[in-house]
Z-matrix of the N, CA and C atoms (Angstrom, degrees):
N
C 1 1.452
C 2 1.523 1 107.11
N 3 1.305 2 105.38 1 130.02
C 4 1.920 3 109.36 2 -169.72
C 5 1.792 4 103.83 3 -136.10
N 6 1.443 5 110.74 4 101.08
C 7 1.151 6 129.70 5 -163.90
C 8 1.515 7 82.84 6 -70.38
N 9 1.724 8 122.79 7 124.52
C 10 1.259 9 137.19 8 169.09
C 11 1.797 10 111.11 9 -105.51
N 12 1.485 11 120.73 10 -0.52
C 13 1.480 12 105.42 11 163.27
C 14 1.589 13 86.13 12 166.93
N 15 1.358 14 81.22 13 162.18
C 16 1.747 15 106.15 14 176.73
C 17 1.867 16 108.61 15 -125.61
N 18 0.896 17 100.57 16 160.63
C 19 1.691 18 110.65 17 -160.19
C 20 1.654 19 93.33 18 -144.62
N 21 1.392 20 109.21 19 135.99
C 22 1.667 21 108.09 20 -173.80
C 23 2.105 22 100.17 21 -98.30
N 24 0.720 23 103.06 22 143.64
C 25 1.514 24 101.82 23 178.85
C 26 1.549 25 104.57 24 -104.88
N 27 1.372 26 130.12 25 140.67
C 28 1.336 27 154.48 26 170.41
C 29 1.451 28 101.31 27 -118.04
N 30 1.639 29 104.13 28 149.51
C 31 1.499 30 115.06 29 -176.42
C 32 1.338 31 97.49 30 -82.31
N 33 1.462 32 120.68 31 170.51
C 34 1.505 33 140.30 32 -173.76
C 35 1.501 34 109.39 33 -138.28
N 36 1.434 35 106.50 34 102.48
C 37 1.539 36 106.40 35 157.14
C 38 1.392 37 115.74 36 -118.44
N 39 1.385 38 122.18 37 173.84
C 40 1.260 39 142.62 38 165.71
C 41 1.956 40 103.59 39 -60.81
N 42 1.012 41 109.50 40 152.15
C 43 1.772 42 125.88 41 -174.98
C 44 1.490 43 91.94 42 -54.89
N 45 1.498 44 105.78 43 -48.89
C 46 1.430 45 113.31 44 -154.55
C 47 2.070 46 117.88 45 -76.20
N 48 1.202 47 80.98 46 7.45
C 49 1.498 48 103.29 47 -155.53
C 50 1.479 49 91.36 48 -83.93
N 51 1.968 50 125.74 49 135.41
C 52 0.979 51 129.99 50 178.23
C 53 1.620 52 113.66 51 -47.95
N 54 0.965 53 132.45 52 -56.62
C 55 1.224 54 134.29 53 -176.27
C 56 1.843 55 133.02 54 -64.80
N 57 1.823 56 100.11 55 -13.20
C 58 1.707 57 124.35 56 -166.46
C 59 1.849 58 94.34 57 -55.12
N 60 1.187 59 116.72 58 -37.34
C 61 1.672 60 114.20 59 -177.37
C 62 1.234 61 122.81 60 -44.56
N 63 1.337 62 108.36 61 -51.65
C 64 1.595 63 134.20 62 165.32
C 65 1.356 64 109.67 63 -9.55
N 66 1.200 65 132.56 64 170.60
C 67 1.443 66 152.95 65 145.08
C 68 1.222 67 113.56 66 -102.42
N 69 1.524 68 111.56 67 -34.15
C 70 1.621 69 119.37 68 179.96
C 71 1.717 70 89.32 69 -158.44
N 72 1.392 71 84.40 70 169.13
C 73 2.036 72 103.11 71 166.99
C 74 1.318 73 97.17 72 -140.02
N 75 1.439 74 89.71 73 169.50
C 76 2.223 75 110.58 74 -167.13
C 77 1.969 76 88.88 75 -89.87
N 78 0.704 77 95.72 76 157.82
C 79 1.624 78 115.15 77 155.01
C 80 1.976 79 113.79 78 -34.63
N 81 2.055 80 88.38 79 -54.89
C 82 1.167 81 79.41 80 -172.04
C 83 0.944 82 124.48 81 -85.88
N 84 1.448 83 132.78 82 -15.38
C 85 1.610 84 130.02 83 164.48
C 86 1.192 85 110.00 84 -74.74
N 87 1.561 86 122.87 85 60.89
C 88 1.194 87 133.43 86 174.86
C 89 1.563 88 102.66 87 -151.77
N 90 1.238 89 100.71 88 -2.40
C 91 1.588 90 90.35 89 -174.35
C 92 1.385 91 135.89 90 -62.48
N 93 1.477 92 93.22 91 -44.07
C 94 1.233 93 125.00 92 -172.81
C 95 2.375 94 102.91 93 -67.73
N 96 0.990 95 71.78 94 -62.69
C 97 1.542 96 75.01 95 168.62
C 98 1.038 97 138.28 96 -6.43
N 99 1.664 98 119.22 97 121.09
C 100 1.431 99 111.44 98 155.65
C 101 1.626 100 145.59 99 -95.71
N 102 1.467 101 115.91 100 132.35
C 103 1.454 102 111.45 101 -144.62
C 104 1.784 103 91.55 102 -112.65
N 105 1.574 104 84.34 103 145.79
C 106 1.641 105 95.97 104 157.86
C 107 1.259 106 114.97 105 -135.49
N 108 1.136 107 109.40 106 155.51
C 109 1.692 108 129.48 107 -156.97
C 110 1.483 109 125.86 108 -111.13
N 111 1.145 110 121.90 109 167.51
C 112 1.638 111 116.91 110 161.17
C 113 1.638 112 93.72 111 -97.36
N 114 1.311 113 133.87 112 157.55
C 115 1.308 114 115.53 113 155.04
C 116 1.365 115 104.63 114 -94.97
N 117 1.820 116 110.12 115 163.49
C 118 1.358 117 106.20 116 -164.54
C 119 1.711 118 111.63 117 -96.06
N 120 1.282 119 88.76 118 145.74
C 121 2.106 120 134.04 119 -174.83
C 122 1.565 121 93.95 120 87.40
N 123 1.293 122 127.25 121 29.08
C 124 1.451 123 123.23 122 175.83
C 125 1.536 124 116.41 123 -96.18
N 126 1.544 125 107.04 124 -41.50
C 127 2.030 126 114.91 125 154.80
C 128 1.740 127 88.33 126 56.82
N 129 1.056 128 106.22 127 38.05
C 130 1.941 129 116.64 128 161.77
C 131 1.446 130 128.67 129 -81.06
N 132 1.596 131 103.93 130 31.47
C 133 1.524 132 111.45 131 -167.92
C 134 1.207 133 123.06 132 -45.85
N 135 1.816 134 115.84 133 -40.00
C 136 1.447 135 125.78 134 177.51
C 137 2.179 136 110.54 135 -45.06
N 138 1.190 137 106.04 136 -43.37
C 139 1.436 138 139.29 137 -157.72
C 140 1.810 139 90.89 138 -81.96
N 141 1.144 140 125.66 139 -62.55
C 142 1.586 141 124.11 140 175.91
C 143 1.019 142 113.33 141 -70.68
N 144 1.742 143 136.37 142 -23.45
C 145 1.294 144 108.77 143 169.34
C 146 1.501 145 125.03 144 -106.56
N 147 1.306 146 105.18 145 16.06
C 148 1.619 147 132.60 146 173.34
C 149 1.761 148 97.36 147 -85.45
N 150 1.501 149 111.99 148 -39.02
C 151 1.673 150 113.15 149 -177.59
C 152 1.676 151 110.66 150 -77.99
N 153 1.396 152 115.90 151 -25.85
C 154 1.741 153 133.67 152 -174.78
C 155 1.811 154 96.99 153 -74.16
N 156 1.812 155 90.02 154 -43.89
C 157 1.655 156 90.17 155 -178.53
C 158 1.497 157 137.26 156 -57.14
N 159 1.808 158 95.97 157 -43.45
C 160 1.333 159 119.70 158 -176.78
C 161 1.333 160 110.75 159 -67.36
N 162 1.507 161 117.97 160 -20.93
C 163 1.849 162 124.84 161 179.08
C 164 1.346 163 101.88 162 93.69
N 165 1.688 164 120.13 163 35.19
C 166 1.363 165 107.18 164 165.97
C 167 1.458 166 122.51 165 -96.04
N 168 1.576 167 112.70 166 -9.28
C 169 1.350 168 124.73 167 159.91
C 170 1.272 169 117.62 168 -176.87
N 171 1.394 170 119.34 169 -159.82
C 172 1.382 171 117.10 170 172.60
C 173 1.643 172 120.69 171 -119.38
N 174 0.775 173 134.23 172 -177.14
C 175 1.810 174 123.22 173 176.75
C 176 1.454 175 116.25 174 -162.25
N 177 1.324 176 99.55 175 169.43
C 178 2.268 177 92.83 176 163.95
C 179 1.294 178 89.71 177 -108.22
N 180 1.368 179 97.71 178 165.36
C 181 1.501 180 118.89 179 -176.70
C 182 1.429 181 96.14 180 -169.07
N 183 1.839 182 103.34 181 151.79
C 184 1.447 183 113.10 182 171.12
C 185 1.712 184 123.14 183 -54.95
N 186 1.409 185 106.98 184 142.57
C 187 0.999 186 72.82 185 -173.05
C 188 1.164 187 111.57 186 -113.59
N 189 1.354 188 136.13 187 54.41
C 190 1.586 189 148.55 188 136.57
C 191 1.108 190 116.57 189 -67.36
N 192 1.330 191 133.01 190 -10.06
C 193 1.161 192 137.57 191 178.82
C 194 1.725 193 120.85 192 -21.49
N 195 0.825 194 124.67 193 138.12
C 196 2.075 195 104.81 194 -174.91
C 197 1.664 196 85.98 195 -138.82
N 198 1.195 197 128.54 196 37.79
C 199 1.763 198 110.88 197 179.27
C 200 1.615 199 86.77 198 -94.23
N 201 1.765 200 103.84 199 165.05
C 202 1.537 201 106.54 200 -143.22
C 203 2.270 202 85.12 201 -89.96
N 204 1.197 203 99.13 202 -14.24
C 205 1.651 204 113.17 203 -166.52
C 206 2.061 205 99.33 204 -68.74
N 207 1.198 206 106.00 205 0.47
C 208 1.417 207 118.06 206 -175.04
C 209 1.153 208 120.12 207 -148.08
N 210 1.614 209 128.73 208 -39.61
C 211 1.530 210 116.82 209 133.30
C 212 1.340 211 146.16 210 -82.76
N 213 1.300 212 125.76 211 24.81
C 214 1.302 213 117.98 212 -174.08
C 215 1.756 214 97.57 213 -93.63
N 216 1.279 215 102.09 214 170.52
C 217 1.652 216 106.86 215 -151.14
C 218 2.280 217 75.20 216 -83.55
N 219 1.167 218 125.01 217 -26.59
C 220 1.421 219 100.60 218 -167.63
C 221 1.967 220 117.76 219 -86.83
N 222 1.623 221 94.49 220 -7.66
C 223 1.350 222 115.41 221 154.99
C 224 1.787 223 111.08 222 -7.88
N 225 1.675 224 105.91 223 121.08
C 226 1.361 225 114.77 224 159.95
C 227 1.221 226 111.58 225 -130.73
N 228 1.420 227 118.16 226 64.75
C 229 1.306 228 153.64 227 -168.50
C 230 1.329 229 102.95 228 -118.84
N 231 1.210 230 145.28 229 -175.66
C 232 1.404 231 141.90 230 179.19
C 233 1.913 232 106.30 231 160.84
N 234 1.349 233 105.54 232 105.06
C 235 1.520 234 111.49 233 176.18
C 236 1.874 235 102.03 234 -98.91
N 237 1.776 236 92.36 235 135.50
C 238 1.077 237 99.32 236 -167.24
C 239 1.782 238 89.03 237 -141.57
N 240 1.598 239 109.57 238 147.81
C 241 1.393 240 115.04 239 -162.10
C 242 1.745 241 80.83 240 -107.59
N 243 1.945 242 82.89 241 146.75
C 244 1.864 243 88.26 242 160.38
C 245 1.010 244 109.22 243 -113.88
N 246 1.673 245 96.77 244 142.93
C 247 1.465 246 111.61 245 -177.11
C 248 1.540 247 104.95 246 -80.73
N 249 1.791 248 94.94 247 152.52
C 250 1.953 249 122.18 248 -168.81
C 251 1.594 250 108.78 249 44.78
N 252 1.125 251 106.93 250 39.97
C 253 1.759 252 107.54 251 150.05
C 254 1.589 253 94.34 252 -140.16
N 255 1.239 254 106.56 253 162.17
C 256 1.513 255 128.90 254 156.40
C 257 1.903 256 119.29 255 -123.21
N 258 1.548 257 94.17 256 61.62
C 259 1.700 258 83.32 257 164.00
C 260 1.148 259 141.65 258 -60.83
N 261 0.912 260 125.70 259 149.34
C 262 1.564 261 115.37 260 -177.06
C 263 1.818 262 117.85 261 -157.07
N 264 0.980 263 115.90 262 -166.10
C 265 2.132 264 102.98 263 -173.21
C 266 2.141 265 60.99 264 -151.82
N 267 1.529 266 73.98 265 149.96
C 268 2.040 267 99.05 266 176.92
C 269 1.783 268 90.03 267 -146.16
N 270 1.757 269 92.86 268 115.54
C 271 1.135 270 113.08 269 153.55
C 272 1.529 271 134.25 270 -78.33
N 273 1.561 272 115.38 271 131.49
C 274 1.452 273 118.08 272 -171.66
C 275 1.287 274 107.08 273 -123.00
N 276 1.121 275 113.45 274 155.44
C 277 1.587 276 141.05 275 -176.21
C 278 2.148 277 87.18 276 -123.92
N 279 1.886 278 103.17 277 114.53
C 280 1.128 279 125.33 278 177.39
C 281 1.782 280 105.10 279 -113.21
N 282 1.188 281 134.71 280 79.80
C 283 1.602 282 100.17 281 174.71
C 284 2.135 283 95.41 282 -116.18
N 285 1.271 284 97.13 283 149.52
C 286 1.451 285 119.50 284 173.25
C 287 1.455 286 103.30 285 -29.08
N 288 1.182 287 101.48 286 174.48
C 289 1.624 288 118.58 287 171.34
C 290 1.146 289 118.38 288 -67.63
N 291 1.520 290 135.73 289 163.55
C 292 1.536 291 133.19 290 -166.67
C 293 1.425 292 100.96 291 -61.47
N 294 1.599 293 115.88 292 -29.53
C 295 1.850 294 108.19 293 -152.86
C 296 1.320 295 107.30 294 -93.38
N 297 1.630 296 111.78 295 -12.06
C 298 1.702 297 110.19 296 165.02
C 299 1.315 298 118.32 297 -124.38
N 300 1.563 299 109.00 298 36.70
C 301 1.776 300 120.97 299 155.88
C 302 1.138 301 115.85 300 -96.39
N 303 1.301 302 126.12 301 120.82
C 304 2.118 303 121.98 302 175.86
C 305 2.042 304 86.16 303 -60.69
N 306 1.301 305 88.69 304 163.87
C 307 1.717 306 119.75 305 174.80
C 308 1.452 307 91.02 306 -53.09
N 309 1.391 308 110.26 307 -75.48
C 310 1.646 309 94.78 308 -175.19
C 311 1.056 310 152.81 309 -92.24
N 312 1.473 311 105.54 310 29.68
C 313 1.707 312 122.70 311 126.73
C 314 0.969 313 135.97 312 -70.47
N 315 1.486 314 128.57 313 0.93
C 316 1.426 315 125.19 314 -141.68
C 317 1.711 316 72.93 315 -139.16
N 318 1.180 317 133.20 316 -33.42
C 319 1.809 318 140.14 317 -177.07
C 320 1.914 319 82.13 318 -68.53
N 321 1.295 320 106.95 319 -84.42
C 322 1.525 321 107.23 320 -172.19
C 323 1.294 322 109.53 321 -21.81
N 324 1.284 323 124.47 322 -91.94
C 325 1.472 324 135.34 323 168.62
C 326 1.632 325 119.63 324 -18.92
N 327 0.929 326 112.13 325 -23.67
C 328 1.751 327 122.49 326 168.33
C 329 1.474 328 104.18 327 -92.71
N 330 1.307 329 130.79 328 -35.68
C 331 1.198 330 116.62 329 177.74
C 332 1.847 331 110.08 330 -101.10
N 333 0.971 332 110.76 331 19.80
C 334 1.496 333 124.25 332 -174.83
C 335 1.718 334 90.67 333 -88.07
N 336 1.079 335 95.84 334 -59.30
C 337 2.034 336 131.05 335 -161.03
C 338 1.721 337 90.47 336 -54.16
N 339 1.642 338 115.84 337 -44.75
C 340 1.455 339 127.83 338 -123.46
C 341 1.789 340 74.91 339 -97.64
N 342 1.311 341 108.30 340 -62.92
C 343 1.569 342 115.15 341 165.01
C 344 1.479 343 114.99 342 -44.44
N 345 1.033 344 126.45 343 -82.37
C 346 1.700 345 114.18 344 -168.91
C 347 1.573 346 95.84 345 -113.54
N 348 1.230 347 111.84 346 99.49
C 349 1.683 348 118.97 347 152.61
C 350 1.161 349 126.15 348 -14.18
N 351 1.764 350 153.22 349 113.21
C 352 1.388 351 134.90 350 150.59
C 353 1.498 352 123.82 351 -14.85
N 354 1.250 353 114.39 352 138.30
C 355 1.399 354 115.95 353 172.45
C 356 1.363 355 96.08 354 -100.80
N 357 1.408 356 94.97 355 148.24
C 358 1.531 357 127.14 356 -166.55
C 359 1.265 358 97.98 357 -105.50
């Protein structure tokens, strides 16, 4: 398993959302909160920020995100960092052992590596 990047996650509320003013929020004005999720290996971003949108909660999410429901300039979406954590989602590159990879998986994966370096 060869961790190829890390991505920092910021919470996601609606404009209208007590906290959207912010620059950041604490941990603890989050407590109370209700969160919605991707579930995990599901990478349903379209689907969580359509649920953040509708006002069924708030969430973290990467924040490269480019869906238009969070960047478009009429967006009532709002990414806001929490302060004294560093969340984040770390992407991995998993492939089998050399003796049950075909050649050209094992070519890809060399030029995967060759293109974006492992993060350390």
């Amino acid at each position: 398993m060869t961790r190829l990047a890390r991505e920092p996650l910021h919470l996601v509320c609606r404009a209208d959302h007590r906290l959207s003013e912010q620059a950041q929020v604490s941990m603890g004005q989050l407590a109370n909160e209700r969160f919605v999720e991707v579930p995990p290996g599901d990478g349903d971003w379209e689907l969580f920020l359509e649920l953040v949108n509708a006002g069924v909660g708030i969430g973290l999410a990467p924040v490269g995100l480019q869906y238009p429901v969070l960047s478009a300039p009429a967006s009532v979406l709002r990414l806001l960092a929490v302060a004294g954590v560093r969340p984040e989602r770390h992407i991995y590159w998993i492939l089998p052992s050399v003796g049950e990879t075909s050649p050209a998986a094992r070519r890809f994966a060399d030029q995967l590596l060759r293109l974006h370096p492992a993060d350390s």
